[in-house]
C-alpha positions in Angstrom: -20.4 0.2 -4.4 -17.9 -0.1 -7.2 -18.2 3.2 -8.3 -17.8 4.2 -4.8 -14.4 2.3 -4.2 -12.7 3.4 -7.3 -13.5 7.5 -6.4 -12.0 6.2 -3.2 -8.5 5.0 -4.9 -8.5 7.8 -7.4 -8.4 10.0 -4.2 -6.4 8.3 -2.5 -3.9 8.4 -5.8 -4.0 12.2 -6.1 -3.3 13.0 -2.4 0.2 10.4 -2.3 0.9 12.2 -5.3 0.7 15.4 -4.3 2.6 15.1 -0.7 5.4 13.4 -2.8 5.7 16.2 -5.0 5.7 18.7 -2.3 8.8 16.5 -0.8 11.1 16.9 -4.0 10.1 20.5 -3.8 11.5 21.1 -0.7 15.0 19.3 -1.3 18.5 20.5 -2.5 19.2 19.3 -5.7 22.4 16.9 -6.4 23.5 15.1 -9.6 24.3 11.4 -10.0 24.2 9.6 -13.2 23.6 5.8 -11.4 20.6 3.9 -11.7 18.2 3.8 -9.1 16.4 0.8 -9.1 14.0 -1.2 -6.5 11.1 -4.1 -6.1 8.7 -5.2 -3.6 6.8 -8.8 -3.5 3.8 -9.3 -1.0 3.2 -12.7 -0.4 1.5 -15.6 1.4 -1.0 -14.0 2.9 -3.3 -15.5 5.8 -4.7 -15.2 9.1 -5.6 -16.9 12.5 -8.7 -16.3 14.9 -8.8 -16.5 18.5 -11.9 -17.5 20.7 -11.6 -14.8 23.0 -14.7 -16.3 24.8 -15.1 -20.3 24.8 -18.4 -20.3 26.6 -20.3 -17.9 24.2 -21.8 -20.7 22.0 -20.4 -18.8 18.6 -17.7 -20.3 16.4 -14.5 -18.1 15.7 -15.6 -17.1 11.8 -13.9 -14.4 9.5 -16.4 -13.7 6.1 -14.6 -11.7 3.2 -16.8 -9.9 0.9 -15.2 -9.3 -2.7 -11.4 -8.2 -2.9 -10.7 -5.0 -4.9 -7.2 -4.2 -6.2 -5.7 -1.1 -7.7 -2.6 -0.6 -9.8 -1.0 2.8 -10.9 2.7 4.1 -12.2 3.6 7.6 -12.7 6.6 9.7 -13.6 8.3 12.6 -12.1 5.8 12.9 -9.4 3.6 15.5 -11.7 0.1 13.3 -10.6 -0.1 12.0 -14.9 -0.3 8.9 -14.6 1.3 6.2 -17.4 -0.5 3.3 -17.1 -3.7 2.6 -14.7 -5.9 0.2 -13.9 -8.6 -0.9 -11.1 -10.9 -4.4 -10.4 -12.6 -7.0 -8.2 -9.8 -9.4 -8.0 -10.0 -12.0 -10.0 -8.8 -11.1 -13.0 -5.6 -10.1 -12.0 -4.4 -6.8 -13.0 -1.0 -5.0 -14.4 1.0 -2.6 -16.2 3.9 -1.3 -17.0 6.1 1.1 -18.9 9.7 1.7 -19.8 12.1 3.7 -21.9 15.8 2.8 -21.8 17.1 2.6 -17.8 13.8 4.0 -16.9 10.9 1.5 -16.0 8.1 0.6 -13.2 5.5 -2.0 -13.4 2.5 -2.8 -11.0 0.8 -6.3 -10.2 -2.2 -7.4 -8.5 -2.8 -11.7 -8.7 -5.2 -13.6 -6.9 -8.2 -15.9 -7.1 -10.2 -13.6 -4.9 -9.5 -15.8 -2.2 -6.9 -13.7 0.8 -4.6 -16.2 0.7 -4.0 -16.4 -3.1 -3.1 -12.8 -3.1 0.3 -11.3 -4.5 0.6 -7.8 -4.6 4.7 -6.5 -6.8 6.0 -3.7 -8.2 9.2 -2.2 -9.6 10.8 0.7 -10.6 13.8 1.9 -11.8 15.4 5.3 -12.8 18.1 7.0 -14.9 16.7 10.2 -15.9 13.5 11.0 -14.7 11.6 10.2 -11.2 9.4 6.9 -11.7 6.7 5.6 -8.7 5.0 2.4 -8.7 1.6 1.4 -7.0 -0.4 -1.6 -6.1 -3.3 -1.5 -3.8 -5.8 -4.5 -2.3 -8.9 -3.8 -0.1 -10.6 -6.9 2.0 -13.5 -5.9 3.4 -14.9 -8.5 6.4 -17.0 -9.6 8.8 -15.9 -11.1 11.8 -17.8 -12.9 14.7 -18.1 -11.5 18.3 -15.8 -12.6 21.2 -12.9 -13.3 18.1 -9.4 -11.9 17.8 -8.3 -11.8 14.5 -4.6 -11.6 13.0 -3.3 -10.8 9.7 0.3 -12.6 8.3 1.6 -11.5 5.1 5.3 -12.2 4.0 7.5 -9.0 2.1 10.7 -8.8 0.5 11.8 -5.0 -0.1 14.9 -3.8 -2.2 16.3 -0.7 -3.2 19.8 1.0 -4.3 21.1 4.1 -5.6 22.4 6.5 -3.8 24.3 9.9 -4.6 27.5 11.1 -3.1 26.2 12.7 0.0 25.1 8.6 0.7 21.6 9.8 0.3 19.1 7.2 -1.1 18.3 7.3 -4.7 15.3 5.0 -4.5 12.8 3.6 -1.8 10.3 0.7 -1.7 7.4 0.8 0.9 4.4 -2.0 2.1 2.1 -0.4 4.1 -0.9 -2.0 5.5 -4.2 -0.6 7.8 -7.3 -2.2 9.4 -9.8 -0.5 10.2 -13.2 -1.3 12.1 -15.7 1.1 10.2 -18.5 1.2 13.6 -15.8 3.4 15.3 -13.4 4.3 12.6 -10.5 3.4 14.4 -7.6 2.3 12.8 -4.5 0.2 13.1 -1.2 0.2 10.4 2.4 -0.9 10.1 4.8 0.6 7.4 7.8 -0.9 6.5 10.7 1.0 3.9 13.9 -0.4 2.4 16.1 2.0 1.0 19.5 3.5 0.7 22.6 1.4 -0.8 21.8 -2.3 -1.9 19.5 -2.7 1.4 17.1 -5.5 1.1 14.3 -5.8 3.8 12.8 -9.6 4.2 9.9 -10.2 6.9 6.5 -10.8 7.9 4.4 -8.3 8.7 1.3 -9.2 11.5 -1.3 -6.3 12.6 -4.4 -7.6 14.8 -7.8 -6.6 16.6 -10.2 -8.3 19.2 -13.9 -7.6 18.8 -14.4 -8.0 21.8 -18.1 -6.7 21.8 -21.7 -9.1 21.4 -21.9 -8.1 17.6 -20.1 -8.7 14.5 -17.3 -6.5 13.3 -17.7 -5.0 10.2 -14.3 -4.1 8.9 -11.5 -3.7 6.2 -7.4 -4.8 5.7 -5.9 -2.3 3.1 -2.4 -3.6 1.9 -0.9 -1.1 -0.6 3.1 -1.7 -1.9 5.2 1.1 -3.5 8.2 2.7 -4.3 9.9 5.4 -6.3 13.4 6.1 -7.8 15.0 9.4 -8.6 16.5 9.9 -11.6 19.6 12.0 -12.0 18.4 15.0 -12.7 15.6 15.3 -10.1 16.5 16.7 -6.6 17.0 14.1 -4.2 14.7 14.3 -0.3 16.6 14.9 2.6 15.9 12.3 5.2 13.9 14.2 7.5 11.4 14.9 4.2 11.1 10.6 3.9 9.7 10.5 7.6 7.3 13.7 6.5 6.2 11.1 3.9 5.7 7.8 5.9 3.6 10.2 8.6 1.4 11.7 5.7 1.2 8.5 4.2 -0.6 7.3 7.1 -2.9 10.3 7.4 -3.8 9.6 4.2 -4.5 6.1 5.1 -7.2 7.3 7.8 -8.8 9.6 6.2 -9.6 7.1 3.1 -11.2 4.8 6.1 -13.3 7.0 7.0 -14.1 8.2 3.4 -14.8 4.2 2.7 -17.0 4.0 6.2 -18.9 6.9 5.1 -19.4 5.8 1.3 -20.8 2.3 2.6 -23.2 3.8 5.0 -24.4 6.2 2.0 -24.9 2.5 -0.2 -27.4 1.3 2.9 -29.4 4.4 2.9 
């Protein structure tokens, strides 16, 4: 299973990359000298469950199997990567790298318990393009006739900007639960970017099984962001929505990728 997961990431890892790349392509270049700079923290996680059925006899019960967490940072969206790293949470994992105004560090803590789990990142940028990653998969079981609803807590910043007012840096959290009977999947993607914005929440996604068997299933949570640096073209705004949407393709397709990997496992 472990080998399975981290060809999962690695693919996962290759395919951001690559969409990314083909953004900056696509833009007009302009020059600014400013630092582009941004952070994410994903916090206090948790959840509720609903008894969607009283009179069943079963107990509302959510069973986590063992948390896996992946961290990456890269430069100038050429898929190299600078520092790398993937686990079962605990231990925590990190890394980081800088030279000068450019720098971008990943973190993944926890216990291995969901509600112990902090996901951060950073980046920054003067002269070259940096992107930071952190990643954390909990797979689940959860009982029949349940609803189930995930919390987690974000704060996003970014800034930079050039002098067409387009944004220098963005900071994403994404998130994704899927049920791997059907493959279905639900997500939420939240962004700051553009000039000193800072975006503060809590993010909620939720499912009802619904059905007279348990629901097998997994939460992906996976924070980034990237900075231009001043001599890199910077994406026209339609090209960060072409992102965000391929993003989430990505996301599905690495469900079902996951689905398929632990069905292999059983056989």
């Amino acid at each position: 299973m472990e080998k399975s997961m981290k060809s999962l990431f690695k693919s996962i890892h290759c395919n951001c990359v690559l969409a990314a790349f083909a953004m900056v392509l696509t833009a007009a270049p302009h020059a600014h000298a400013a630092v582009a700079q941004g952070a994410a923290t994903i916090s206090n996680l948790r959840y509720a469950l609903t008894d969607l059925d009283p009179d069943d006899g079963i107990s509302p019960n959510l069973a986590f199997n063992p948390v896996y967490g992946n961290i990456w940072g890269g430069l100038n969206f050429s898929g190299s990567r600078v520092y790398e790293d993937n686990d079962f949470i605990p231990p925590s994992i990190s890394g980081n790298w800088e030279n000068g105004n450019n720098a971008i560090s990943s973190r993944v803590d926890g216990s291995g318990r969901f509600e112990d789990t902090v996901l951060s990142v950073s980046h920054r940028s003067e002269t070259v393009t940096t992107e930071a990653h952190a990643f954390i998969d909990f797979q689940f079981y959860l009982t029949p006739g349940t609803r189930i609803t995930f919390y987690s807590d974000y704060a996003l910043g970014a800034s930079g900007y050039d002098p067409d007012g387009r944004a220098r840096s963005l900071t994403f959290f994404q998130g994704r639960l899927s049920e791997f009977g059907t493959g279905e999947v639900r997500n939420f993607l939240h962004f700051a970017g553009d000039e000193n914005l800072e975006l503060n929440g809590t993010a909620s996604i939720s499912w009802d099984n619904a059905g007279p068997e348990a629901w097998e299933g997994s939460l992906n949570l996976h924070t980034f962001g990237y900075s231009v640096g001043s001599a890199v073209p910077v994406p026209e705004p339609s090209s960060y929505a072409m992102l965000a949407a391929g993003l989430g393709l990505m996301g599905f397709l690495a469900r079902q990728r996951t689905r398929r990997a632990r069905q292999s496992g059983r056989d």
